[in-house]
C-alpha positions as CSV (number, residue, x, y, z in Angstrom):
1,X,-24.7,0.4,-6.9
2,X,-22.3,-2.0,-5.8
3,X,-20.8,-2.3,-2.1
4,X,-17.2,-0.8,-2.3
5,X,-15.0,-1.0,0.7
6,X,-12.4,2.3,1.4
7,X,-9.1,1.8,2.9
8,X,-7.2,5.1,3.9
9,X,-3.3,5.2,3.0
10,X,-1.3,7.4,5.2
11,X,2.5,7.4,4.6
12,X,3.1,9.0,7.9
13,X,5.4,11.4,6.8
14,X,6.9,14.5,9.2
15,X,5.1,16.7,10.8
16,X,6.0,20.5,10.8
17,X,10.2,21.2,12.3
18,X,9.0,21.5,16.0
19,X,7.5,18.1,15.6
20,X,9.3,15.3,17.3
21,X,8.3,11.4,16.2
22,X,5.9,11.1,19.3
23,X,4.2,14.2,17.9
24,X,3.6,12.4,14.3
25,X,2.6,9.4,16.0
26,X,0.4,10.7,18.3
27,X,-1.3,13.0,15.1
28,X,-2.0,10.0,13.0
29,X,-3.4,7.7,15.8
30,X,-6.1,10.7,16.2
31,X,-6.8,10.5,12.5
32,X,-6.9,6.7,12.7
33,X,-10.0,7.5,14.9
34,X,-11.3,10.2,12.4
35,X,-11.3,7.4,9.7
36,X,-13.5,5.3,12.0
37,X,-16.0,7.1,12.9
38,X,-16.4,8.3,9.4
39,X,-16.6,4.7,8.2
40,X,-13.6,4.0,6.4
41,X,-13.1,-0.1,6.5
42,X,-9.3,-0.3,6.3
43,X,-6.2,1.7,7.6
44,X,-2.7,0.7,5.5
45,X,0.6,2.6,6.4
46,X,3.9,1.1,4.7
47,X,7.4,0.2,5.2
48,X,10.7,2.0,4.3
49,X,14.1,1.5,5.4
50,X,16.8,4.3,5.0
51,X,14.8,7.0,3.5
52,X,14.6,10.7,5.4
53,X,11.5,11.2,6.4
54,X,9.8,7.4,7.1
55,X,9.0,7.7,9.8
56,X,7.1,3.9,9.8
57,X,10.3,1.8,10.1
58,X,8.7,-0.7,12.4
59,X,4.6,-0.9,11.1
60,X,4.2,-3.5,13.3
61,X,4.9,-1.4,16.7
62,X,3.4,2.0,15.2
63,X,0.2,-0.3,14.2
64,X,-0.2,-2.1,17.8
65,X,-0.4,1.9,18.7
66,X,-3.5,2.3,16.4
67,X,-5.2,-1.0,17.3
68,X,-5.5,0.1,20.8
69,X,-6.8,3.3,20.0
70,X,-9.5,2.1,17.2
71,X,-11.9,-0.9,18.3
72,X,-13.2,-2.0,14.4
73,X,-11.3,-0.1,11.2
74,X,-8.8,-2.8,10.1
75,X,-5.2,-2.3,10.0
76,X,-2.1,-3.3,7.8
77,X,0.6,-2.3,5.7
78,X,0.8,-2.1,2.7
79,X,3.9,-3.4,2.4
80,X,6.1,-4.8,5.0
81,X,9.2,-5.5,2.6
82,X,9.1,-9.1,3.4
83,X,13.7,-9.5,2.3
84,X,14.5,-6.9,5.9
85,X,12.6,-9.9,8.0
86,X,13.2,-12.8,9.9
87,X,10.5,-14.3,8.8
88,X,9.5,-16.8,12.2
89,X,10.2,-13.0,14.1
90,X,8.0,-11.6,11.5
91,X,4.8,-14.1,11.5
92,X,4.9,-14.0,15.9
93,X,5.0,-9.6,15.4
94,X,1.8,-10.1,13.2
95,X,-0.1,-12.6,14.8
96,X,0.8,-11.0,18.3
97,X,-1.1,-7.4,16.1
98,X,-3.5,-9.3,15.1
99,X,-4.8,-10.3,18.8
100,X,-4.1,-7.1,20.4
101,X,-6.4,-5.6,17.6
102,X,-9.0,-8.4,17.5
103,X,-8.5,-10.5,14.5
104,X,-8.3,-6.7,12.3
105,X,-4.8,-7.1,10.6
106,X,-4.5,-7.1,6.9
107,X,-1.0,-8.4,6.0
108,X,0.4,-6.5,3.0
109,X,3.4,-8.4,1.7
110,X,5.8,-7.4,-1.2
111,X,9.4,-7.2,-2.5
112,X,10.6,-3.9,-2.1
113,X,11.4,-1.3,-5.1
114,X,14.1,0.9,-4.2
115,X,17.9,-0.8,-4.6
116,X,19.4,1.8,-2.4
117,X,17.6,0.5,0.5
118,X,18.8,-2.6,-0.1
119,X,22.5,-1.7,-0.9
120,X,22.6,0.4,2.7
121,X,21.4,-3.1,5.1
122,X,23.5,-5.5,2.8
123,X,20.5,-7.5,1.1
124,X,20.8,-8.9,-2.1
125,X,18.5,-6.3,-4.2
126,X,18.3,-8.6,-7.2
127,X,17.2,-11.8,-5.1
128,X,14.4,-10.6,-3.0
129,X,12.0,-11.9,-5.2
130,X,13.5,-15.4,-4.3
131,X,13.7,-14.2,-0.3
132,X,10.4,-13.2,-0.3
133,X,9.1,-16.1,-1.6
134,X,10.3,-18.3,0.9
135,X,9.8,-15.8,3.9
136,X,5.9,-15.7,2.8
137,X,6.2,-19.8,3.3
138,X,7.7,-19.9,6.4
139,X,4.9,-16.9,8.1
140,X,2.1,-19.4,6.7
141,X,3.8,-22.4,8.1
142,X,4.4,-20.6,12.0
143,X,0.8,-19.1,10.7
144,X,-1.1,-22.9,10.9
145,X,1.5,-25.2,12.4
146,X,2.9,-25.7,15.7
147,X,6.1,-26.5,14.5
148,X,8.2,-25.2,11.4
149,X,11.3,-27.4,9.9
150,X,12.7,-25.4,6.8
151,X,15.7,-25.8,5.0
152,X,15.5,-23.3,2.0
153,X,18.6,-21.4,0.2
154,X,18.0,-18.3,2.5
155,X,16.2,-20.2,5.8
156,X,16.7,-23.1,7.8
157,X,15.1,-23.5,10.9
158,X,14.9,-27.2,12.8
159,X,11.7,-27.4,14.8
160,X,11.1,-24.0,15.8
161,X,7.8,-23.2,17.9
162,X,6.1,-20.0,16.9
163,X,4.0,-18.0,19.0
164,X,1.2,-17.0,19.5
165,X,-0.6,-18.2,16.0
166,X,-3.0,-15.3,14.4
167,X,-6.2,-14.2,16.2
168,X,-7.7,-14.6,12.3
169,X,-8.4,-18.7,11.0
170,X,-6.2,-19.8,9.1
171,X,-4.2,-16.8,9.4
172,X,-5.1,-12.7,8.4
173,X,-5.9,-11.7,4.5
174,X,-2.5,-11.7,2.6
175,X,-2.1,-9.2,0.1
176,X,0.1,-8.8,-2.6
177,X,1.5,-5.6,-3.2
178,X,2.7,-6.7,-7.4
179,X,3.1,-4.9,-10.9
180,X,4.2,-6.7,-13.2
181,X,2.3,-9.2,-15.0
182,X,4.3,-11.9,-13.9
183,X,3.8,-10.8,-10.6
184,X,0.0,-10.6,-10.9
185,X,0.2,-14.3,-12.3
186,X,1.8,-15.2,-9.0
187,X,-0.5,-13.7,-6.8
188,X,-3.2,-15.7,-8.9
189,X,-1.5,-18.5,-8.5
190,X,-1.3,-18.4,-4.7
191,X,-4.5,-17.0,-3.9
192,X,-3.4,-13.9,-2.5
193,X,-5.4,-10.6,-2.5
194,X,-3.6,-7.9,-4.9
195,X,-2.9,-4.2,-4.6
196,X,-1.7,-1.8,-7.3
197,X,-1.2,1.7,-6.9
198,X,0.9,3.2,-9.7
199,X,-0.4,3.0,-13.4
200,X,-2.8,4.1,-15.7
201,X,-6.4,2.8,-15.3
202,X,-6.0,1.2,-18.7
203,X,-2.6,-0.8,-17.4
204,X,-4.2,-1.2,-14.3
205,X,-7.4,-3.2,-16.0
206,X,-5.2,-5.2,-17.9
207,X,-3.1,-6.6,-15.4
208,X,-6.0,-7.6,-12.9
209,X,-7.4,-9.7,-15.7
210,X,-4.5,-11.6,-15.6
211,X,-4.1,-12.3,-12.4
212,X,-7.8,-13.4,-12.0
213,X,-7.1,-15.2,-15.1
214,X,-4.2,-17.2,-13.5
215,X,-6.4,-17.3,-10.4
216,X,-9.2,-19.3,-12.3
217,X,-7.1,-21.5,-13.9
218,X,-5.1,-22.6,-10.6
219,X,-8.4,-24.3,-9.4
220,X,-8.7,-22.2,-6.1
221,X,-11.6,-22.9,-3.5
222,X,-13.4,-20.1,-2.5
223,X,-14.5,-16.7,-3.1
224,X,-12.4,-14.4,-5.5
225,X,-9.8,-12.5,-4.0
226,X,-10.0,-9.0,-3.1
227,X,-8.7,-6.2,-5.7
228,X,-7.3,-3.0,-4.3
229,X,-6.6,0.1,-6.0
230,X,-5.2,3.2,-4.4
231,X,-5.3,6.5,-6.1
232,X,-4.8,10.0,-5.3
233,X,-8.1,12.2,-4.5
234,X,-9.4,15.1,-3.3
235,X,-13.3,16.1,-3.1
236,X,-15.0,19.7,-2.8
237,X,-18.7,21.0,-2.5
238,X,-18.3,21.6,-6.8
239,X,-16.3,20.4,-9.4
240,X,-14.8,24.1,-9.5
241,X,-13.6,24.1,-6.2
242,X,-12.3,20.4,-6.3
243,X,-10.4,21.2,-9.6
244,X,-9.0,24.6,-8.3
245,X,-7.1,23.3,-5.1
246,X,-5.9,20.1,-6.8
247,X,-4.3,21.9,-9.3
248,X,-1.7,23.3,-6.9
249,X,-0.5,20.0,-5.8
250,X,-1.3,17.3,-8.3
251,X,1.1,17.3,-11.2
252,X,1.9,20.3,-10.0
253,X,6.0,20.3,-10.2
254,X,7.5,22.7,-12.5
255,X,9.8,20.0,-14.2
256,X,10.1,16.2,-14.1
257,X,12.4,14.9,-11.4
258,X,14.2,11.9,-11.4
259,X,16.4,10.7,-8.7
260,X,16.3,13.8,-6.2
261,X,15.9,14.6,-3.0
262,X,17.7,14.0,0.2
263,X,18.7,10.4,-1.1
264,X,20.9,12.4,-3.6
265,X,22.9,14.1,-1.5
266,X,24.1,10.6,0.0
267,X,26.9,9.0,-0.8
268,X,25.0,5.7,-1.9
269,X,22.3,7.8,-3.3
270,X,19.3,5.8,-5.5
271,X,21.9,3.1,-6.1
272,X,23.3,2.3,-9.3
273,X,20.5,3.7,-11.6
274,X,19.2,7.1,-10.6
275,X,15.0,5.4,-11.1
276,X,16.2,3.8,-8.0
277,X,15.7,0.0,-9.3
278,X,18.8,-0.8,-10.1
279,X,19.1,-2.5,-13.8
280,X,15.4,-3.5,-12.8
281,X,14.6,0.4,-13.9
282,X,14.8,-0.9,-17.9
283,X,12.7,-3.5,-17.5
284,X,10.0,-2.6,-20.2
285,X,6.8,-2.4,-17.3
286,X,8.9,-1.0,-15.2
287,X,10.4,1.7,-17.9
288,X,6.8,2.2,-18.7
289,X,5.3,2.9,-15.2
290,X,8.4,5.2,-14.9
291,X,7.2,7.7,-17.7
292,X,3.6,7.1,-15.9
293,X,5.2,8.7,-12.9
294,X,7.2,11.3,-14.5
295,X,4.5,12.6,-16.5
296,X,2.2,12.6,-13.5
297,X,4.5,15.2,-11.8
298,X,4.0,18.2,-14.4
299,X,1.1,17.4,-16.2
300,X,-2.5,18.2,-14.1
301,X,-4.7,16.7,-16.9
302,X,-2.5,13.7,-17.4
303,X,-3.4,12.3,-13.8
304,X,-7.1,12.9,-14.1
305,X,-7.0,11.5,-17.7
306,X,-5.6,8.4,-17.2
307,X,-7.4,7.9,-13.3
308,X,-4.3,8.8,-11.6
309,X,-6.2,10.9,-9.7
310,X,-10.0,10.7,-8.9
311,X,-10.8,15.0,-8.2
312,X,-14.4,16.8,-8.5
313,X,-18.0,16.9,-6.1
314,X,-18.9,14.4,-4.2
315,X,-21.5,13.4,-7.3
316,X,-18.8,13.3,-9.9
317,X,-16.7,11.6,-7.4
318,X,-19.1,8.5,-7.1
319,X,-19.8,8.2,-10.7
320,X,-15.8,7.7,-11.6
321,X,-15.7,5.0,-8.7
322,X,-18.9,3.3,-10.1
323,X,-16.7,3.8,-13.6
324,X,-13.8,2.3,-12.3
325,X,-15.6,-0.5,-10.3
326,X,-16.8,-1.4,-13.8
327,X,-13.4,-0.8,-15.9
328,X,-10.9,-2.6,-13.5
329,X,-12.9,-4.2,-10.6
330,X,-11.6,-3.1,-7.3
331,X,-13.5,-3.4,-4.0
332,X,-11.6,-2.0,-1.8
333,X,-10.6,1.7,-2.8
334,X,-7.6,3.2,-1.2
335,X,-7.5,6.8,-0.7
336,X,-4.7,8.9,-0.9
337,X,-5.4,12.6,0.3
338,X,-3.1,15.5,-0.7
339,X,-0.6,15.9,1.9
340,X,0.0,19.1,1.8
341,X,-3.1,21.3,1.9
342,X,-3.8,22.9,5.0
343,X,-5.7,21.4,8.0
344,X,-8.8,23.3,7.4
345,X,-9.0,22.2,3.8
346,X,-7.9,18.3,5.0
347,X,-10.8,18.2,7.3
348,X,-13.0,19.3,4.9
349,X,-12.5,16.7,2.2
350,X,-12.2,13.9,4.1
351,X,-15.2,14.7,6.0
352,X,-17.3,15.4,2.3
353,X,-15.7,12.2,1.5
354,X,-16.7,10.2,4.7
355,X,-20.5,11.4,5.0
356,X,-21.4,11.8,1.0
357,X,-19.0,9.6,-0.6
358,X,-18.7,6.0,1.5
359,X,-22.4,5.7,2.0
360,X,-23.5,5.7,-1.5
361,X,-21.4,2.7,-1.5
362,X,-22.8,0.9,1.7
């Protein structure tokens, strides 16, 4: 069997209405611990501005928290949106995390998705791509250099000294959170780990065969980056049991909803297209993986179909990550538990997951 790393995703989300932030906080740090002693490799949060209920608006403060509460399970985002950072003030908040945790930061970088989070700070949604790309030159710049002179279209700095430089040589594993296949080609072409999260098993395959495509053909020294893949799961003693508490929460939403919530209510709302990407939302991948998520609200079978969500024993369980380690070549896994079951059933499946699951991987 092959080794297979497992990173844990935790959005953070609120706690029940007596909860205040420090309560949430203080509830994921503990199961930041849980993770470690049960052997997960990886812990990712991620970033969102302006959206009720993120509560991780800072990653880099809310992960010093669980660095000095863990001693080896590494840490990251997955993604800070790299267009809402100075980047200098960005690379020193990383490297300063990644020697208060003891070289164990994973640095998750991406462009954002949602316009409306854009619209509310002032950035320019439809040039983050070009932001981000020169932000992620200037963090590996203050990353290796003791100086960085930069005169882009969005930065200019004249000799500026970052500090401290990463714990990590050259600098901590930088990830691309991408999607498109122009995106994976980029990632290839920079030698950047890559993370998906959202389609089909079958888009999914195709679009890491790209990007290590693009990655062989740009000549890179070195090992192959890392592939990660993040889907939702949920293991029970049997398939039976597994299937019959999934049901109630995976594509379990009486009809498709688009451009809801909270955010509606607002007065800037999802922006100028209710899928929330702007004129980005008819790209064709991106009109695609938006059907991929509709459908994967109402439809049960759809999700465990097309590998949206890996559900069953811990037996069955292994054998679809041996299938999928095979199909689109991940190795590092990222689970996604339900969110809502109750804390009796949550401690259950993550702990059939921890002591059946991750060692037949190890």
């Amino acid at each position: 069997m092959s080794k297979l790393d497992f990173a844990y995703w935790d959005g953070v989300p609120e706690g029940p209405p007596e909860y205040l932030p420090a309560d949430v906080y203080e509830m994921h740090i503990r199961l930041a611990q849980k993770l470690e002693e049960l052997g997960w490799h990886s812990y990712f949060t991620i970033e969102h501005q302006n959206r009720p209920g993120a509560n991780i608006t800072s990653p880099s403060v809310y992960l010093c928290a669980i660095a000095r509460e863990t001693s080896k399970i590494r840490i990251g985002t997955m993604m800070w949106q790299l267009p809402f950072h100075h980047p200098l003030r960005l690379a020193q908040e990383v490297a300063m995390l990644d020697h208060l945790s003891k070289g164990r930061v994973e640095f998750g970088s991406g462009i954002g998705v949602h316009e409306h989070e854009f619209i509310r700070w002032g950035v320019d949604y439809y040039k983050r791509q070009a932001i981000s790309e020169e932000a992620i030159k200037v963090i590996k710049m203050a990353w290796t250099q003791p100086e960085v002179t930069f005169d882009g279209e969005f930065f200019h700095f004249d000799e500026a000294l970052p500090n401290p430089q990463p714990y990590q040589k050259p600098h901590p594993p930088i990830w691309a959170a991408v999607h498109s296949d122009e995106a994976m080609r980029w990632a290839g072409r920079n030698n950047y780990h890559v993370a998906q999260n959202l389609d089909t098993d079958d888009d999914v395959a195709a679009k890491f065969d790209i990007f290590r495509d693009e990655w062989k053909k740009s000549n890179h020294e070195g090992p192959m980056p890392r592939v990660f893949l993040q889907r939702t799961v949920h293991v029970a003693p049997t398939d039976e049991e597994a299937h019959e508490t999934a049901r109630k929460y995976i594509g379990a939403a009486k009809e498709r909803r688009i451009g809801g919530g909270p955010l509606a209510a607002t007065r800037v709302g999802w922006g100028s297209n209710i899928r929330g990407m702007g004129t980005d939302s008819n790209r064709p991948d991106d009109l695609k993986r938006g059907e991929t998520m509709e459908r994967s609200q109402t439809d049960y079978q759809f999700n465990i179909d097309n590998g949206l969500a890996i559900v069953g024993s811990p037996k069955t369980v292994i054998e679809k990550l041996q299938e999928g380690q095979e199909k689109i070549g991940y190795d590092l896994f990222c689970t996604n538990f339900i969110g809502r079951l109750s804390k009796d059933e949550f401690d259950k499946t993550l702990d059939l997951w921890g002591k059946e699951v991750i060692p037949a991987f190890q």
